[in-house]
Backbone as ProteinMPNN parsed JSONL, in Angstrom:
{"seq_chain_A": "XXXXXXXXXXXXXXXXXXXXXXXXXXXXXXXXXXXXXXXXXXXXXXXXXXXXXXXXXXXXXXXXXXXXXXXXXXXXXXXXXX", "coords_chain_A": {"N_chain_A": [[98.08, 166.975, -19.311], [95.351, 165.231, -18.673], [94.868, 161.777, -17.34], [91.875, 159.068, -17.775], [91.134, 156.673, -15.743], [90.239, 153.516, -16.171], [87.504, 151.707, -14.743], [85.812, 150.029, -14.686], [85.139, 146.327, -14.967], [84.868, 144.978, -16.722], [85.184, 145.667, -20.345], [83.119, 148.031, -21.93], [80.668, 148.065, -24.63], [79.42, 149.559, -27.094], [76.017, 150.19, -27.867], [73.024, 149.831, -29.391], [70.051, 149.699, -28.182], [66.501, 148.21, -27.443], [65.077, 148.253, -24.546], [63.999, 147.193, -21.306], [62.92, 147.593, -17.434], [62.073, 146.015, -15.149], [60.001, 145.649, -12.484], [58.411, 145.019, -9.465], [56.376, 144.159, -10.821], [55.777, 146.207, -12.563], [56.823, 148.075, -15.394], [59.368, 149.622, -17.476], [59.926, 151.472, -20.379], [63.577, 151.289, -21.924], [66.701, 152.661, -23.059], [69.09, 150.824, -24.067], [72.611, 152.229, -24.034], [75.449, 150.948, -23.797], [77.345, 148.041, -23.395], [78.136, 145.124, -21.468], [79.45, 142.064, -19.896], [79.453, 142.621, -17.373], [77.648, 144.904, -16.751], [75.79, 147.851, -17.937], [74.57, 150.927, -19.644], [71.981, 153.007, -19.422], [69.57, 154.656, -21.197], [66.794, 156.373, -20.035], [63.509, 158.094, -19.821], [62.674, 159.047, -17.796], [63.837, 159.822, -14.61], [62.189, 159.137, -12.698], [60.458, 157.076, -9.947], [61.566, 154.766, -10.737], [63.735, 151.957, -8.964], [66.816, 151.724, -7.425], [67.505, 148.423, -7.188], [66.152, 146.203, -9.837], [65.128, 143.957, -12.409], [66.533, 144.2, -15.333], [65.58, 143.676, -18.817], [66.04, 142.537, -21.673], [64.507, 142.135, -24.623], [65.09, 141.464, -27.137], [67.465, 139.949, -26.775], [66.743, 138.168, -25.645], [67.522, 138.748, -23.134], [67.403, 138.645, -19.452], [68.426, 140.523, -16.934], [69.358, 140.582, -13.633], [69.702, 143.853, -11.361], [71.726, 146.549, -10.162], [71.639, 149.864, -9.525], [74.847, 151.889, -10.222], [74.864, 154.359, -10.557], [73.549, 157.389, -11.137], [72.964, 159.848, -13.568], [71.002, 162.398, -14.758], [69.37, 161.958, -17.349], [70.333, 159.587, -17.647], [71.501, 156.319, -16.293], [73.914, 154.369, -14.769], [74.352, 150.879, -14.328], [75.273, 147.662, -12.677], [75.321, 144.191, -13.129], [74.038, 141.86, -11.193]], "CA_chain_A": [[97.179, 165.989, -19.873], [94.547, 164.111, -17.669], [94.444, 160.54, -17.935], [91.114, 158.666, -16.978], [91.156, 155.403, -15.275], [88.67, 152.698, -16.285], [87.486, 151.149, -12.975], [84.839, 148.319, -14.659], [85.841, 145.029, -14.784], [84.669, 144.26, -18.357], [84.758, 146.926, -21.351], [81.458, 147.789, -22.33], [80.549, 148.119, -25.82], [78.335, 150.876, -27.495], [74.954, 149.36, -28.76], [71.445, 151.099, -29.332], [68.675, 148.703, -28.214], [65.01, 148.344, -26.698], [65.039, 147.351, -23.431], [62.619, 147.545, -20.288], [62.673, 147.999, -16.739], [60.957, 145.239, -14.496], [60.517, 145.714, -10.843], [57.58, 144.587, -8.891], [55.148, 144.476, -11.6], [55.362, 147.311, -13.304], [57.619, 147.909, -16.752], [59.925, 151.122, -17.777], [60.81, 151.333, -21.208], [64.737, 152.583, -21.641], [67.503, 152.554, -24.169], [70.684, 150.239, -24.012], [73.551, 152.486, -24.484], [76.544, 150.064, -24.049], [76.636, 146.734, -22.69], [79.192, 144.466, -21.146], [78.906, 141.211, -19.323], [78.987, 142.918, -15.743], [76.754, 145.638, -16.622], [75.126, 148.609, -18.998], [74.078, 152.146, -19.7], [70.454, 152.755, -20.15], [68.61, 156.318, -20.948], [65.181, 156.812, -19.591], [62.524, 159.339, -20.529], [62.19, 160.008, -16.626], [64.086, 158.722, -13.504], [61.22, 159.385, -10.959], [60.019, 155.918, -9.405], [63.206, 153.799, -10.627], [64.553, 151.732, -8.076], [67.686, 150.891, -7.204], [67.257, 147.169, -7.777], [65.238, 145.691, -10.738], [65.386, 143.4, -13.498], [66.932, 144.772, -16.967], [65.212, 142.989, -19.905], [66.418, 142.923, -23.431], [64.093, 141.561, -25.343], [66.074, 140.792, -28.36], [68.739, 139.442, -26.636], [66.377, 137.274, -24.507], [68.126, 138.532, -21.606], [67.086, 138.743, -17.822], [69.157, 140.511, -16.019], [69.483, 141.173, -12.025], [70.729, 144.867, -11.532], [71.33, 147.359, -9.278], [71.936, 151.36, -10.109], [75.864, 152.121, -9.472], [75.134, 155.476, -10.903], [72.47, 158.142, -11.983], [72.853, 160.936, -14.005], [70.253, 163.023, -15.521], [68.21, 160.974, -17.563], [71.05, 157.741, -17.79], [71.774, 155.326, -15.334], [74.974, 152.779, -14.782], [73.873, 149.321, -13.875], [75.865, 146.503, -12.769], [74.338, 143.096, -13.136], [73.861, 141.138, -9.9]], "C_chain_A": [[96.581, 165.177, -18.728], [93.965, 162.545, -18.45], [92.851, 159.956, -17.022], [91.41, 157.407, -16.762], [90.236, 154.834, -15.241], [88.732, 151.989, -14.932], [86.713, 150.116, -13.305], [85.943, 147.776, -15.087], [85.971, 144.236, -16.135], [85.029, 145.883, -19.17], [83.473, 146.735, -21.711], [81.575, 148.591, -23.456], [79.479, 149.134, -26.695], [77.442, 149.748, -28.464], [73.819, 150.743, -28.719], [70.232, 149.726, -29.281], [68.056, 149.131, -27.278], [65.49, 147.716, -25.519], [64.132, 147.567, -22.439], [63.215, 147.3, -18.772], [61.937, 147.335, -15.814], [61.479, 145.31, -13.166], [58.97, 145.623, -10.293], [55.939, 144.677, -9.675], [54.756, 145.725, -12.298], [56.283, 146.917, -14.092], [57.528, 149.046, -16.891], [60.655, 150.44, -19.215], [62.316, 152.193, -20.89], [65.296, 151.895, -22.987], [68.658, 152.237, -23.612], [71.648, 151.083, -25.014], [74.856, 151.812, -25.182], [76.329, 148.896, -22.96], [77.921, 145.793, -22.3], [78.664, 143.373, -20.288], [78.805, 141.723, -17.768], [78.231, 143.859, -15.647], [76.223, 146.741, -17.958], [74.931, 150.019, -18.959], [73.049, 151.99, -20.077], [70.055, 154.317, -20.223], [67.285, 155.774, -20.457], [64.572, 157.833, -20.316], [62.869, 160.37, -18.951], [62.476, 158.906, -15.868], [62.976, 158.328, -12.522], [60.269, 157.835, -10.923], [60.758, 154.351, -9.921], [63.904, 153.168, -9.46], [65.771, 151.759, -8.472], [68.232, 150.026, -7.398], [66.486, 147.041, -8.942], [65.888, 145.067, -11.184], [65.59, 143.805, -15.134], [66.777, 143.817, -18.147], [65.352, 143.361, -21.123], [65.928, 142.11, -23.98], [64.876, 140.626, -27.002], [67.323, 139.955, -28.61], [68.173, 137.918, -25.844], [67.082, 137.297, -22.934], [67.324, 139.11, -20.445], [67.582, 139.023, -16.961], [69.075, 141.296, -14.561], [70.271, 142.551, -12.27], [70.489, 145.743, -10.239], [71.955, 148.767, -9.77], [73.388, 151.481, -9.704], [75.997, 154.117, -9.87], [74.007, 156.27, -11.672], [73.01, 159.503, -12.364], [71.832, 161.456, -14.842], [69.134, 162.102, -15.986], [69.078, 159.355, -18.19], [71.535, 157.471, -16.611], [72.7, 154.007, -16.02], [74.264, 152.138, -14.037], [74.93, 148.607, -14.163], [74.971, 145.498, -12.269], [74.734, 142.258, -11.642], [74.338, 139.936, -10.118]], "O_chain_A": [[97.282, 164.536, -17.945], [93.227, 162.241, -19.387], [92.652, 160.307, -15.859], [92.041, 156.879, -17.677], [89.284, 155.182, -14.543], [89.717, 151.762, -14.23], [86.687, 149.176, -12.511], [87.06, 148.173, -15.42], [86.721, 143.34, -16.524], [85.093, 146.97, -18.595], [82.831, 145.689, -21.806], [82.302, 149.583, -23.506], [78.362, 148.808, -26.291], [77.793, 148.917, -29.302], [73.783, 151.901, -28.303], [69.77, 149.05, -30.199], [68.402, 149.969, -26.445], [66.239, 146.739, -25.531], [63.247, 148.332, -22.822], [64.254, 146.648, -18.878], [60.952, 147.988, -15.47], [62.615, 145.169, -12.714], [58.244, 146.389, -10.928], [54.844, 145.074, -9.275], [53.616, 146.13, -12.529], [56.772, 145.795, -13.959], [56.522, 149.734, -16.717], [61.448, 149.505, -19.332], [62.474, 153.165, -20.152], [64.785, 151.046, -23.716], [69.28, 152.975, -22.847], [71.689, 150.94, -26.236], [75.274, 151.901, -26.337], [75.516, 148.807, -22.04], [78.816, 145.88, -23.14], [77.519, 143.526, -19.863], [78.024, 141.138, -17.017], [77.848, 144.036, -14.491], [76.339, 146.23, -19.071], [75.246, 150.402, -17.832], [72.774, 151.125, -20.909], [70.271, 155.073, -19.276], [66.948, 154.604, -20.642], [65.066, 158.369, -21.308], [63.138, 161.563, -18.811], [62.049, 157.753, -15.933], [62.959, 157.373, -11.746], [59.481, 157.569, -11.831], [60.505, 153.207, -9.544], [64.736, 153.892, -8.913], [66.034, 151.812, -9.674], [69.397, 150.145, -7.778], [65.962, 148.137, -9.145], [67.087, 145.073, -10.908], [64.706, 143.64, -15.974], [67.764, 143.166, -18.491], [64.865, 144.378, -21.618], [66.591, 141.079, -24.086], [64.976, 139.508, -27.506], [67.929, 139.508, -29.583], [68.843, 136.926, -25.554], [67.18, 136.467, -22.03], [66.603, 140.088, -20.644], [67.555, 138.278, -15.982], [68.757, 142.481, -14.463], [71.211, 142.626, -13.062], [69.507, 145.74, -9.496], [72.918, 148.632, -10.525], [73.438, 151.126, -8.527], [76.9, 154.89, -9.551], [73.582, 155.837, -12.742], [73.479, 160.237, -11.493], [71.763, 160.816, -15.891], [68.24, 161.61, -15.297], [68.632, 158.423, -18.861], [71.991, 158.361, -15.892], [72.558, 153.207, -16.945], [73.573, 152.631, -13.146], [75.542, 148.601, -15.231], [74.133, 145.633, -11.378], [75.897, 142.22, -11.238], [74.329, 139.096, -9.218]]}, "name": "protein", "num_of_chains": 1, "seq": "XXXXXXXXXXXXXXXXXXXXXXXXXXXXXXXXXXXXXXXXXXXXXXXXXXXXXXXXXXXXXXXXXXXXXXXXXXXXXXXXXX"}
Protein backbone atom coordinates (compact mmCIF):
# COMPACT_ATOMS: atom_id res chain seq x y z
CA UNK A 1 0.00 0.00 0.00
CA UNK A 2 1.39 3.54 -0.91
CA UNK A 3 0.66 6.22 1.36
CA UNK A 4 0.70 9.92 0.00
CA UNK A 5 1.95 12.71 2.04
CA UNK A 6 0.14 16.06 2.00
CA UNK A 7 2.93 18.70 1.89
CA UNK A 8 0.41 22.09 1.85
CA UNK A 9 0.07 23.90 4.76
CA UNK A 10 -3.73 24.41 4.62
CA UNK A 11 -6.29 21.69 3.15
CA UNK A 12 -7.78 22.89 0.16
CA UNK A 13 -11.31 22.43 -0.51
CA UNK A 14 -13.02 21.38 -3.86
CA UNK A 15 -15.11 24.34 -5.34
CA UNK A 16 -16.14 25.11 -9.09
CA UNK A 17 -15.90 28.88 -9.69
CA UNK A 18 -15.19 31.78 -12.33
CA UNK A 19 -12.13 33.24 -11.88
CA UNK A 20 -9.52 35.31 -14.05
CA UNK A 21 -6.01 35.73 -14.54
CA UNK A 22 -4.51 39.37 -14.19
CA UNK A 23 -0.99 40.10 -15.08
CA UNK A 24 0.19 43.22 -16.69
CA UNK A 25 -2.93 44.22 -18.27
CA UNK A 26 -4.19 41.58 -19.85
CA UNK A 27 -7.02 38.95 -18.30
CA UNK A 28 -7.16 34.88 -18.58
CA UNK A 29 -10.30 33.40 -17.82
CA UNK A 30 -9.79 29.92 -15.64
CA UNK A 31 -11.70 27.64 -13.36
CA UNK A 32 -11.22 27.42 -9.46
CA UNK A 33 -10.83 23.84 -8.73
CA UNK A 34 -10.13 23.88 -4.92
CA UNK A 35 -9.21 26.61 -2.77
CA UNK A 36 -7.49 27.05 0.54
CA UNK A 37 -6.19 30.07 2.32
CA UNK A 38 -2.48 29.55 1.02
CA UNK A 39 -3.43 28.71 -2.38
CA UNK A 40 -5.68 26.98 -5.38
CA UNK A 41 -6.12 24.84 -8.43
CA UNK A 42 -7.19 26.55 -11.54
CA UNK A 43 -7.88 24.86 -15.20
CA UNK A 44 -7.17 26.94 -18.20
CA UNK A 45 -8.28 26.50 -21.79
CA UNK A 46 -4.47 27.08 -22.74
CA UNK A 47 -1.23 27.55 -20.68
CA UNK A 48 0.77 29.42 -23.45
CA UNK A 49 1.61 33.11 -22.20
CA UNK A 50 0.78 32.43 -18.33
CA UNK A 51 3.26 33.70 -16.14
CA UNK A 52 4.62 32.56 -13.29
CA UNK A 53 3.50 35.49 -11.14
CA UNK A 54 0.04 37.19 -11.50
CA UNK A 55 -2.90 38.20 -9.71
CA UNK A 56 -5.80 35.43 -9.21
CA UNK A 57 -9.22 37.18 -9.14
CA UNK A 58 -12.42 35.69 -7.95
CA UNK A 59 -14.91 37.73 -8.69
CA UNK A 60 -17.55 36.39 -6.49
CA UNK A 61 -15.52 36.12 -3.71
CA UNK A 62 -14.19 39.69 -4.23
CA UNK A 63 -10.87 38.31 -3.92
CA UNK A 64 -7.36 39.65 -5.10
CA UNK A 65 -4.98 37.43 -4.81
CA UNK A 66 -0.95 37.63 -5.27
CA UNK A 67 0.24 34.20 -6.77
CA UNK A 68 2.87 32.46 -8.09
CA UNK A 69 2.68 28.91 -10.19
CA UNK A 70 4.17 26.02 -7.76
CA UNK A 71 3.06 23.65 -10.40
CA UNK A 72 1.83 23.08 -14.08
CA UNK A 73 0.29 20.30 -15.47
CA UNK A 74 -1.43 20.03 -18.70
CA UNK A 75 -4.08 22.38 -18.76
CA UNK A 76 -4.15 22.97 -14.50
CA UNK A 77 -1.92 24.88 -12.54
CA UNK A 78 -1.08 24.90 -8.50
CA UNK A 79 -0.85 28.38 -7.14
CA UNK A 80 0.26 29.49 -3.87
CA UNK A 81 -0.83 32.91 -2.78
CA UNK A 82 1.97 35.39 -2.08
Amino acid sequence: MTMTVEKRRNARHRVLKGGTIEFGGAAIDCTIRNLSPSGAAIEVENQTGIPDHFTLVVPGDGLHMPCHVAWRRALRLGLTFD
